[in-house]
N, C-alpha and C positions, 0 to 999 in steps of 0.2 A: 855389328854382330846380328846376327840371322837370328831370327825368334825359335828357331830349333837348338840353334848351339846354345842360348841362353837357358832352354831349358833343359840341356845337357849337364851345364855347367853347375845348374841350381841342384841337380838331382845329385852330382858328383858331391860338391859340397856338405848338401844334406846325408848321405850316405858315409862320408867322412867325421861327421860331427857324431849321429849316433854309433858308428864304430869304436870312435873316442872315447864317447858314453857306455858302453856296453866294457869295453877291452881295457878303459886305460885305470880302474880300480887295481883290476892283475895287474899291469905291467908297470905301475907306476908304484910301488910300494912303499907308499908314507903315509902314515896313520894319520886323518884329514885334523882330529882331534887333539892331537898332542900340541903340548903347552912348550914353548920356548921361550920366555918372557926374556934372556939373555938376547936373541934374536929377533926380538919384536921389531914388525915395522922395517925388514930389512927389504934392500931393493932384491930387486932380480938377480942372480945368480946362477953359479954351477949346481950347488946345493939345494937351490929353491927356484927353480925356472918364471916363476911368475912373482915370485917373491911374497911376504909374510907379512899375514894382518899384526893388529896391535897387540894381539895375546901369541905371537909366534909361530901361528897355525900356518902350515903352506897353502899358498893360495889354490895353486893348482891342483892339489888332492882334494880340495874343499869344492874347485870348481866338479870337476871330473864325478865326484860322490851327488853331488848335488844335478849332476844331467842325467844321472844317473835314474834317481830320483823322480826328475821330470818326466822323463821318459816311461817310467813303471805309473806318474799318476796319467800321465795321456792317452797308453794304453786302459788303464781300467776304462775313464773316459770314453774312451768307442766302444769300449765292450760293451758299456751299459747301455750305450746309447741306440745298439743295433738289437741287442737284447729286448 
């Protein structure tokens, strides 16, 4: 792999991940917080793509809210820093 396509490929990647972060709160609509202790711990699923901590919570709305997160403290981050 050619040191351009790699970093073709790094930027595509990254580009996809904060997309995820940005877009998938809307498009993935399950409240990262809600309790399902019936469903605790379940694997992966139709219902749960990444499947469900020990208090029910879907992984992947937890993940997604949480880059989310990252993302808004990374920007303060450079703001201040150029500031």
């Amino acid at each position: 792999m050619t040191p351009r396509r790699r970093v073709q490929l790094t930027a595509l990647v990254l580009t996809l991940l904060v997309l995820a972060a940005l877009a998938g709160p809307l498009v993935y609509r399950v409240d990262p917080d809600a309790l399902d202790f019936a469903g605790a711990a379940a694997p992966p699923g139709a219902g749960h793509p990444l499947g469900t901590d020990e208090s029910g919570r879907d992984v992947l709305a937890r993940l997604l809210v949480g880059a989310r997160v990252s993302l808004a403290v990374g920007a303060a981050a450079m703001l201040l820093s150029v500031a």
